[in-house]
C-alpha positions in Angstrom: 19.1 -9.3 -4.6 20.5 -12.7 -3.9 19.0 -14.9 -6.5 18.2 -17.1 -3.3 15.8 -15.1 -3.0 14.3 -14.9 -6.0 14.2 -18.9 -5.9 12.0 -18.2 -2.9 9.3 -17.1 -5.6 7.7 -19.4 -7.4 6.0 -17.1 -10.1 9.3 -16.3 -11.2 10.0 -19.5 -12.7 7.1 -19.3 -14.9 7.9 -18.8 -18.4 5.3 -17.3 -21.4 6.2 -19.2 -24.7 9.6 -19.9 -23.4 10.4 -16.0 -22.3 11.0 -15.8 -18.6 8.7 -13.2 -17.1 9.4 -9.8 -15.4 7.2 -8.9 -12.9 6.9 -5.1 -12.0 3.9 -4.5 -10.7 4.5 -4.9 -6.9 2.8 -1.6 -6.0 -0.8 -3.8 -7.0 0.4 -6.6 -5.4 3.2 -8.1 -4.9 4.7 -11.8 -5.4 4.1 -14.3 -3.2 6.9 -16.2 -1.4 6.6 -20.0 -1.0 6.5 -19.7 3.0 3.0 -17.9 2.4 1.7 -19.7 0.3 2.5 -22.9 2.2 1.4 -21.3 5.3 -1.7 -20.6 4.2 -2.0 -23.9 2.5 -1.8 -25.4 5.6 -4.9 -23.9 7.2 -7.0 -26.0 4.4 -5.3 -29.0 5.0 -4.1 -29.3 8.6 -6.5 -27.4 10.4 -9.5 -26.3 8.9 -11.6 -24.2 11.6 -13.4 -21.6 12.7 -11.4 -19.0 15.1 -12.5 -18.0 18.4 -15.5 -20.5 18.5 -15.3 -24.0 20.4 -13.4 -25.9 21.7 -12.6 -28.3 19.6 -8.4 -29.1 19.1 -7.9 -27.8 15.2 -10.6 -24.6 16.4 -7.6 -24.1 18.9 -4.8 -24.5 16.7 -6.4 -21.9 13.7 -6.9 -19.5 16.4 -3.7 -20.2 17.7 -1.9 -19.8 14.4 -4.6 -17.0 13.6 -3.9 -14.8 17.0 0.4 -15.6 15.8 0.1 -13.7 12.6 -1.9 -10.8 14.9 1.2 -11.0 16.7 3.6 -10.8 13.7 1.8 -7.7 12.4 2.2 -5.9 15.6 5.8 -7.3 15.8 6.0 -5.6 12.4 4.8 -2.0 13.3 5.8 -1.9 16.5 2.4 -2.1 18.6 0.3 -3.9 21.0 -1.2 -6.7 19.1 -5.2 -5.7 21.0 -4.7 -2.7 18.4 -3.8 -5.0 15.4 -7.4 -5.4 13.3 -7.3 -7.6 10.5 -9.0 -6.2 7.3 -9.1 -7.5 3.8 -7.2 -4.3 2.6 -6.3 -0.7 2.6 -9.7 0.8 1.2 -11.7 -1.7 3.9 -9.7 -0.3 6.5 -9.4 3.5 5.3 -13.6 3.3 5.1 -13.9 1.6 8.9 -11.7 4.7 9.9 -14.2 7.2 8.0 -17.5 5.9 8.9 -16.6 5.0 12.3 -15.4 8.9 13.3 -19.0 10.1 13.4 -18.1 13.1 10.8 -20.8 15.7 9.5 -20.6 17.7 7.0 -19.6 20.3 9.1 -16.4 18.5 9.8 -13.6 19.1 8.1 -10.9 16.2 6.6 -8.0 17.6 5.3 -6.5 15.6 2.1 -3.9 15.5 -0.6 -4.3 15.8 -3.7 -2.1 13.3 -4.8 -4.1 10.8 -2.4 -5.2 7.0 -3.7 -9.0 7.4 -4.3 -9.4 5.0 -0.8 -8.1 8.2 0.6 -10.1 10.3 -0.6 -13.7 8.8 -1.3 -14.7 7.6 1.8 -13.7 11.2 3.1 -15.9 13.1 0.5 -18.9 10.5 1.8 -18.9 11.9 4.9 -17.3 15.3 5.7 -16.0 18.6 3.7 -12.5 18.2 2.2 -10.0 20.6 1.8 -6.7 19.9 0.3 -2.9 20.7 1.2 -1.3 23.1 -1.3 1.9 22.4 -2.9 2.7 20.5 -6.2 1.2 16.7 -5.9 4.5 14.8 -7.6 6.4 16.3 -4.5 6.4 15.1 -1.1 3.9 16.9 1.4 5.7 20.1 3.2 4.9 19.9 7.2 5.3 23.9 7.0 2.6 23.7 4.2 0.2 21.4 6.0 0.7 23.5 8.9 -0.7 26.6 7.4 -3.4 24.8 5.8 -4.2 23.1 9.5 -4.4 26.8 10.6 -6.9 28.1 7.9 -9.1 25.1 7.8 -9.0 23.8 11.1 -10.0 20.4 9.7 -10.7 17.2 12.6 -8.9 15.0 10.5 -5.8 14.7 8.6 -5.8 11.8 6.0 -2.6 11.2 3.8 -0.4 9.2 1.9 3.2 8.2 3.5 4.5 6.6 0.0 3.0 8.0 -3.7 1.8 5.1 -5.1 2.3 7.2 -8.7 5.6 8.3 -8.3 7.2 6.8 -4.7 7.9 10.1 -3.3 8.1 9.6 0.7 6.0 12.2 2.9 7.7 12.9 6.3 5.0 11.2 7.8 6.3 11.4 12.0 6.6 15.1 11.6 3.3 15.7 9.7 1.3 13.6 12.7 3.3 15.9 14.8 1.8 18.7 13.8 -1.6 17.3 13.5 -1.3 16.3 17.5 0.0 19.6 18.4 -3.3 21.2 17.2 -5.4 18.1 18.3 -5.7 16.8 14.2 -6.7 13.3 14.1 -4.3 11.8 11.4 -5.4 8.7 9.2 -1.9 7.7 7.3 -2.9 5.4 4.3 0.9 3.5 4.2 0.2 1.1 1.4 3.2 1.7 -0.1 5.4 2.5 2.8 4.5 -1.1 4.6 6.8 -3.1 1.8 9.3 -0.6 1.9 10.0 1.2 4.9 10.3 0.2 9.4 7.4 1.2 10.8 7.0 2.4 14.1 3.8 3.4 15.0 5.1 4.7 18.7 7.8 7.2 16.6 5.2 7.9 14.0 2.6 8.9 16.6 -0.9 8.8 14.3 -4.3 7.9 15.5 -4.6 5.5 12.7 -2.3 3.5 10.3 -3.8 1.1 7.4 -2.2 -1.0 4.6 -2.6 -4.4 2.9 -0.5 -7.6 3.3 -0.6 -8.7 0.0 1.2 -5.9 -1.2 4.4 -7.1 1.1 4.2 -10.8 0.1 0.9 -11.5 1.8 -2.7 -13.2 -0.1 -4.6 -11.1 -1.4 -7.8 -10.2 0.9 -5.5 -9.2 4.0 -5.0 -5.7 5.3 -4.6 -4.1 8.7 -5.7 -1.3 10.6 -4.1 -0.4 13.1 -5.3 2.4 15.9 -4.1 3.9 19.1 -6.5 2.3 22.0 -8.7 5.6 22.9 -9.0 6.1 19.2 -9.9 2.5 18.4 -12.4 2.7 21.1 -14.1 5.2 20.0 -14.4 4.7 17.1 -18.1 2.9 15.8 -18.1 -0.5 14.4 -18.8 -0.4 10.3 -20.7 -3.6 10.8 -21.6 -5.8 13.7 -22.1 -9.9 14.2 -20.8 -12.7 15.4 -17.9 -12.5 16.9 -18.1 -8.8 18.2 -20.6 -9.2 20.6 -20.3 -10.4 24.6 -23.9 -10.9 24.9 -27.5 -10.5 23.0 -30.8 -10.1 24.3 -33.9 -9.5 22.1 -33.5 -5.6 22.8 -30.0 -4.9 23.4 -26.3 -6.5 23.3 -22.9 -5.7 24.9 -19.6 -5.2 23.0 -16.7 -7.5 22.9 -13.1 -5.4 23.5 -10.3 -4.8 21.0 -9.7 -6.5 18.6 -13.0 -8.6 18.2 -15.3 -5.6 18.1 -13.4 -4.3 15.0 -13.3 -8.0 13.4 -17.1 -9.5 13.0 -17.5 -12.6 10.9 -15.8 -15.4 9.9 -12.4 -13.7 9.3 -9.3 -14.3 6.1 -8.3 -17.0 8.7 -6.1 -18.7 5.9 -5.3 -15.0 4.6 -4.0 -13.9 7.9 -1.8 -17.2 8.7 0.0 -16.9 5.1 0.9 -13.0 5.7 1.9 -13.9 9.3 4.5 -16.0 7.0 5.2 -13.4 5.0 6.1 -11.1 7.6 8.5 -13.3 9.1 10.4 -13.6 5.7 10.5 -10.2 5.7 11.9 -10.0 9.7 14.3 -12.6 8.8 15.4 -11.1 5.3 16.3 -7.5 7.5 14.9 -4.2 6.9 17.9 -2.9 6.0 18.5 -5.4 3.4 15.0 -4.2 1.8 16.1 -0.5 2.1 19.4 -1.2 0.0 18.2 -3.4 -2.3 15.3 -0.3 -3.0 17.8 2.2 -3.5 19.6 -0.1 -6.1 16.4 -0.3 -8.2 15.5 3.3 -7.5 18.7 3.9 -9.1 18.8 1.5 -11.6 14.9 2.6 -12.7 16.2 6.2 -13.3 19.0 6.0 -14.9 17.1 3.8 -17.7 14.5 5.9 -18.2 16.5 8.8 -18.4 16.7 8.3 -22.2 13.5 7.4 -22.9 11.9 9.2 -26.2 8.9 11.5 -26.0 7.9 10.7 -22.7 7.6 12.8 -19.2 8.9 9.8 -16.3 7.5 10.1 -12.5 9.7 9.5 -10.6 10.9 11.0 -6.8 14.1 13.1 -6.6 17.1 11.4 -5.1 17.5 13.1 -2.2 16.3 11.1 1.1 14.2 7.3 0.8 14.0 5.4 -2.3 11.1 3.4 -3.6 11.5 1.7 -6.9 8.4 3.1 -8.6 8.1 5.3 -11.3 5.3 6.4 -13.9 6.1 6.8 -17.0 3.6 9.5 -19.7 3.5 8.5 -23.1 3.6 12.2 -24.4 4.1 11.9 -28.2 3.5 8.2 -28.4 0.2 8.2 -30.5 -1.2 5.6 -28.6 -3.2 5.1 -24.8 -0.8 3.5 -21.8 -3.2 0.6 -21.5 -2.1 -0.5 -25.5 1.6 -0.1 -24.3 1.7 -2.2 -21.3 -0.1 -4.8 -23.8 2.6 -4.5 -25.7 5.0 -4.8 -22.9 3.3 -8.3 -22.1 2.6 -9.6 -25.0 5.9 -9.2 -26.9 8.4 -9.2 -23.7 6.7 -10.5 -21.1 7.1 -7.6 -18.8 3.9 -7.1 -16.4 3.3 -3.6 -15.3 0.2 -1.7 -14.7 -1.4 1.5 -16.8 -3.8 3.9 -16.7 -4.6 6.4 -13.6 -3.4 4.4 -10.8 -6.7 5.4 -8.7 -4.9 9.1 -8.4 -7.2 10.7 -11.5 -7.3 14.2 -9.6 -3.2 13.9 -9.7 -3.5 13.1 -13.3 -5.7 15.8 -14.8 -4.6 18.5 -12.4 -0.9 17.6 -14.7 -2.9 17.1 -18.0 -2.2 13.5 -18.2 -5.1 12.2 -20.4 -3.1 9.2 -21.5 -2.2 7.3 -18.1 1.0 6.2 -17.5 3.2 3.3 -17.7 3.6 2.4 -13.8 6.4 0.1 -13.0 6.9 -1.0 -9.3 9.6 -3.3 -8.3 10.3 -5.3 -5.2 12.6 -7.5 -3.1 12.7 -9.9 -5.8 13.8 -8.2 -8.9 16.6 -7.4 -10.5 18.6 -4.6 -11.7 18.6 -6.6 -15.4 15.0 -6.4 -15.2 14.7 -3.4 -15.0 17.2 -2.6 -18.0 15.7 -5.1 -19.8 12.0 -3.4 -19.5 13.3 0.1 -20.2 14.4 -1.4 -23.5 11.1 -2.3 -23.9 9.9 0.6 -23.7 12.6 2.4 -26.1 11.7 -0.4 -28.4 8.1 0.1 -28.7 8.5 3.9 -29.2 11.0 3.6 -31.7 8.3 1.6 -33.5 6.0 4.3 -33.4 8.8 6.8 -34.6 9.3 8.5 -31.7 11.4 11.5 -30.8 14.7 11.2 -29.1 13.2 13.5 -26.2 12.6 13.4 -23.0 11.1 15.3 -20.3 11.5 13.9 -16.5 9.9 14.9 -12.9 12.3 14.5 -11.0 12.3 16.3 -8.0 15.6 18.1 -6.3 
């Protein structure tokens, strides 16, 4: 990537007893560019107000720049922005779609097994779950989630478009195809796919579609749902108050329309206005751009792990899209993934994340009692980086005596 870009990145130029640090640990959240920040900056100094209440001039101007960044998202994805909600994040929008559906535990919600726990938990609150077959480090097989549509005629479908574990891609417009053809609701959890991948919820054709801006560049605290109409419609408020509401009498009350009976509260007005910034750097910088410069790490992330000693690496195959994330499984390290990635931050200032990566039924259904070693890369890193941590790595299980062996998952 253009180190123009990286200048765009404030965090970058920080430096930890004079070592520059790497930062690989986008799939958590990512960097921040200094648009955002500034952007939402400005709501505390310039215009400080609540949204969609008064008249006052800066109450117009933050719902003004407020209703923009609604209009940026559905820019973004492709919608109308009515359809847009504003959440703090993934989970909080995943658990609006789950409570608001009205499921028993006669219903049926099909899941993966590979799922985030927000993907999963919210599901198990409320309905019976049944799971797609098929190995979880692999993307989901529509001929697979066909048959399993056909045996447990579930109401809803709830999956992961992007692995947050490994990066492998699920074909996420023909799998909401098939839940459609046999009148599935499908809930698609794209986290990992918003940062990555154009999104276009018309082509994708789900009932619901949730992920969180501050994993593309956004604050944290600011995530989106976004619903077809009817399905937003029906679907009951998780909470109700100011804001959602036409009217109140002592004994009943009448319903705002989308988007404000989805929204109640005071909302992440200064949240919202920094990821509407963050979206337009990401417009601007071209989809396209992001794609390539994923592939390039993808590649780069795979090649230097290839050598790593005693270790199994999670990683998708290298056949169709690209996210630069892979897992790596100290086998014969001697030692827990949380004391390496101490190691990694503390000696060479390379931030990535361990342990189970909220996807513990993936991780004991392989026998992974140790974690893993994520690292996650985004528009902003560089191919040195990710050399540079890989040599990390091989330097820390050298130190341990390790094996010259390797085992990886790479899918063909």
């Amino acid at each position: 990537m253009n180190p123009i870009i990286r200048a765009d990145f404030p965090m970058l130029s920080r430096t930890i007893d004079g070592i520059p640090l790497v930062y690989l640990d986008s799939a958590a959240t990512s960097l921040k560019p200094r648009a955002a920040i500034d952007a939402e900056r400005a709501y505390s100094t310039d215009f400080t107000a609540n949204v969609h209440r008064g008249t006052s001039t800066i109450s117009e101007e933050a719902s003004y720049h407020y209703e923009a960044a609604r209009r940026l998202v559905a820019r973004f994805i492709g919608a109308e922005p009515a359809c847009v909600i504003m959440t703090p994040n993934t989970s909080i929008s995943l658990g609006m779609v789950a409570a608001g559906l009205g499921l028993t535990s006669e219903d049926t919600v099909l899941c993966s097994p590979n799922s985030h726990h927000s993907n999963l938990l919210p599901w198990m609150r409320r309905g019976t779950i049944a799971y797609v077959d098929g190995d979880p480090l692999e993307p989901l097989d529509p001929d697979v989630v066909r048959k399993a549509i056909e045996v447990h005629r579930p109401r809803v479908i709830a999956f992961g478009w992007v692995s947050n574990v490994n990066g492998a891609v699920s074909p996420a417009a023909k799998l909401c195809k098939i839940a459609r053809e046999f009148g599935v609701i499908s809930v698609v959890d794209a986290a990992q796919a918003a940062p990555h991948l154009p999104i276009d919820v018309k082509e994708l054709d789900c009932d619901f579609l949730a992920f969180s801006g501050h994993k593309m560049l956004g604050p944290t605290g600011t995530g989106v749902l976004w619903g077809r109409r009817e399905a937003l419609e029906c679907l009951e408020p998780l909470v109700i108050g100011g804001g959602t509401v036409d009217r109140v009498s002592l004994r009943d009350y009448t319903m705002k329309g989308l988007p404000s009976r989805l929204e109640p509260g005071t909302p992440n007005i200064a949240g919202a206005i920094g990821l509407g910034a963050a979206l337009e750097y990401l417009i601007d910088l071209g989809r396209d751009q992001i794609a390539a410069h994923g592939r390039e790490l993808s590649m780069a992330m795979r090649a230097a792990l290839d050598g790593l000693a005693d270790a199994r690496i999670l990683m998708a195959g290298t056949s169709g899209l690209q996210i630069p994330i892979a897992s790596v499984v100290p086998i014969g390290w001697g030692i827990s993934s949380d004391v390496i990635c101490r190691t990694l931050s503390d000696t060479f200032r390379v931030m990535t994340r361990s342990g189970f990566h909220c996807a513990h039924p993936l991780f004991d259904g392989q026998g992974f009692e140790q974690g893993a070693v994520r690292l996650s890369a985004y528009i902003y890193n560089s191919v040195e980086e990710i050399n540079l941590a890989a040599q990390a790595l091989c330097e820390i299980v050298s130190v341990l005596g390790g094996r010259r062996s390797v085992t990886t998952a790479y899918p063909s």
